[in-house]
C-alpha positions as CSV (number, residue, x, y, z in Angstrom):
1,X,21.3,54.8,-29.3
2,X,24.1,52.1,-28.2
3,X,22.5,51.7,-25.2
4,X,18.8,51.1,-26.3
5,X,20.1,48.5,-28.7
6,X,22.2,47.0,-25.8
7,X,19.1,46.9,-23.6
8,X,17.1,45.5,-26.6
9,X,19.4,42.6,-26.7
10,X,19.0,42.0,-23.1
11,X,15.4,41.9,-23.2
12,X,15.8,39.5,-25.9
13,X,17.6,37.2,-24.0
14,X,15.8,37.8,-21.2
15,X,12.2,36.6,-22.9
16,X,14.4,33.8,-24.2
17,X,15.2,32.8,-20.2
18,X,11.9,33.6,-19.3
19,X,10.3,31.5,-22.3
20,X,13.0,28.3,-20.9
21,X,11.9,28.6,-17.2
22,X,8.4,28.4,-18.1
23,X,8.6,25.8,-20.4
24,X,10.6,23.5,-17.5
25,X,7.9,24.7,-15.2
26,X,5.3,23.7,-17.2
27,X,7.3,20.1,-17.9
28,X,7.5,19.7,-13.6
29,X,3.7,20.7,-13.3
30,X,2.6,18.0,-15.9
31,X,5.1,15.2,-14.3
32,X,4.0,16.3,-11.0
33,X,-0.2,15.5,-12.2
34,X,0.8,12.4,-13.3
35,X,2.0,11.1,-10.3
36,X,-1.2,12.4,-8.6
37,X,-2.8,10.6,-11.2
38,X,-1.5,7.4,-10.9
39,X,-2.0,7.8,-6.7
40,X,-5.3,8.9,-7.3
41,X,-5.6,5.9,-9.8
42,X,-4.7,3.2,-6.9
43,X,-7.4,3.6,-5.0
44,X,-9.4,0.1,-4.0
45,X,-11.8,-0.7,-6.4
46,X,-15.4,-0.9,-4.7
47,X,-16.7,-4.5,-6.7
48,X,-15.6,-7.8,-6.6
49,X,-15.7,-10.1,-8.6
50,X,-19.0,-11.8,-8.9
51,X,-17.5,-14.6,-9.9
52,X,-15.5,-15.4,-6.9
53,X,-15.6,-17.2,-3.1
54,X,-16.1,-14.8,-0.6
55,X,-12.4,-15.8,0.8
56,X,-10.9,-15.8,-2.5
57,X,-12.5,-12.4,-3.5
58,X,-10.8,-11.6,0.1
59,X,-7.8,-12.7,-0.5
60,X,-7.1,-10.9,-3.9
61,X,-8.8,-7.8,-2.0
62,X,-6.0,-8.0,0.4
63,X,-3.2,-8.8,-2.2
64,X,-4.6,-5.6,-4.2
65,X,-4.0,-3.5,-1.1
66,X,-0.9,-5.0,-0.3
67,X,0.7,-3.9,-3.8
68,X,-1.2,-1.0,-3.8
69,X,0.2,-0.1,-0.5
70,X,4.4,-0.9,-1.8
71,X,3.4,1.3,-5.3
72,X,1.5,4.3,-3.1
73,X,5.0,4.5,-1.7
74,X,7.4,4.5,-4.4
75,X,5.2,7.2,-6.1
76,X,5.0,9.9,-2.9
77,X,8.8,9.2,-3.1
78,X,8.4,10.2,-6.7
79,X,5.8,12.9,-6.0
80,X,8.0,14.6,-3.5
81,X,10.9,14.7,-5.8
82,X,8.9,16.1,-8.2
83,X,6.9,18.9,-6.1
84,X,10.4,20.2,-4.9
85,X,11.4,20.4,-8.9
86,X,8.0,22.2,-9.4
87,X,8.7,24.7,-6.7
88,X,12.4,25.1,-7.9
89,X,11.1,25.7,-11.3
90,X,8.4,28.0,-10.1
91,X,11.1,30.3,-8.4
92,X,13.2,30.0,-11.5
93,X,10.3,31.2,-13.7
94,X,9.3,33.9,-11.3
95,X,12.9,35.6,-11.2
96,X,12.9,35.5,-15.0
97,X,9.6,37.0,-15.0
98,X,10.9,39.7,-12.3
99,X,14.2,40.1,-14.8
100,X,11.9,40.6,-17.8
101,X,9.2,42.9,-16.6
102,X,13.0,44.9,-15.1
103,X,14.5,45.7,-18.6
104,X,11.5,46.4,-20.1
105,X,10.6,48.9,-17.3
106,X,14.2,50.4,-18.2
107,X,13.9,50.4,-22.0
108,X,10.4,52.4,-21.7
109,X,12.4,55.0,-19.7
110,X,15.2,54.8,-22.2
111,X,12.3,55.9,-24.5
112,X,11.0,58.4,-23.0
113,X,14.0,60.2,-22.2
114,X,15.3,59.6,-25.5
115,X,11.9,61.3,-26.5
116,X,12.4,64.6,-24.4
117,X,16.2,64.9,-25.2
118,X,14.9,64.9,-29.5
């Protein structure tokens, strides 16, 4: 009986890591869309401005791509950060999972021997 309740308390805890890892995994995944977002966001916009000289619609064409260029790269700096996070968090959640899916495997044989020995 001491040791069902024991093994109840670890699976407990356990669901409590388990619930943590996937809760930061789900934090990194949503960071992680964001960025791609915002890279997906920066892409050159197809119209001009009707409004504008051929060279000055060029020019602010080239200043958007310019800028776009500098921000493209301090977000895949910022993406990569973020997918290696994501992947750390993913392993994280998996060996909770594996921990979890463990005890209770061990407290349904607690069970049934407990069963066969009443």
């Amino acid at each position: 009986m001491k040791d069902a309740r024991k093994l109840a308390a670890l699976g407990r805890l356990s669901q409590m890591r388990l619930d943590a890892e996937l809760a930061r995994l789900r934090a990194a995944a949503r960071a992680r869309e964001a960025s791609l977002a915002a890279l997906e966001a920066l892409k050159a916009p197809d119209e001009s401005p009707g409004d504008l000289s051929p060279v000055a619609a060029g020019l602010a064409q080239l200043s958007y791509r310019r800028w776009a260029e500098a921000r493209r790269a301090e977000i895949n700096v910022t993406l990569a950060r973020q997918t290696a996070e994501w992947a750390e968090a993913r392993d994280r959640a998996a060996l909770a999972f594996g921990r979890t899916q463990s005890l209770d495997g061990l407290a349904m044989k607690l069970k049934k021997a407990q069963k066969r020995q009443d």
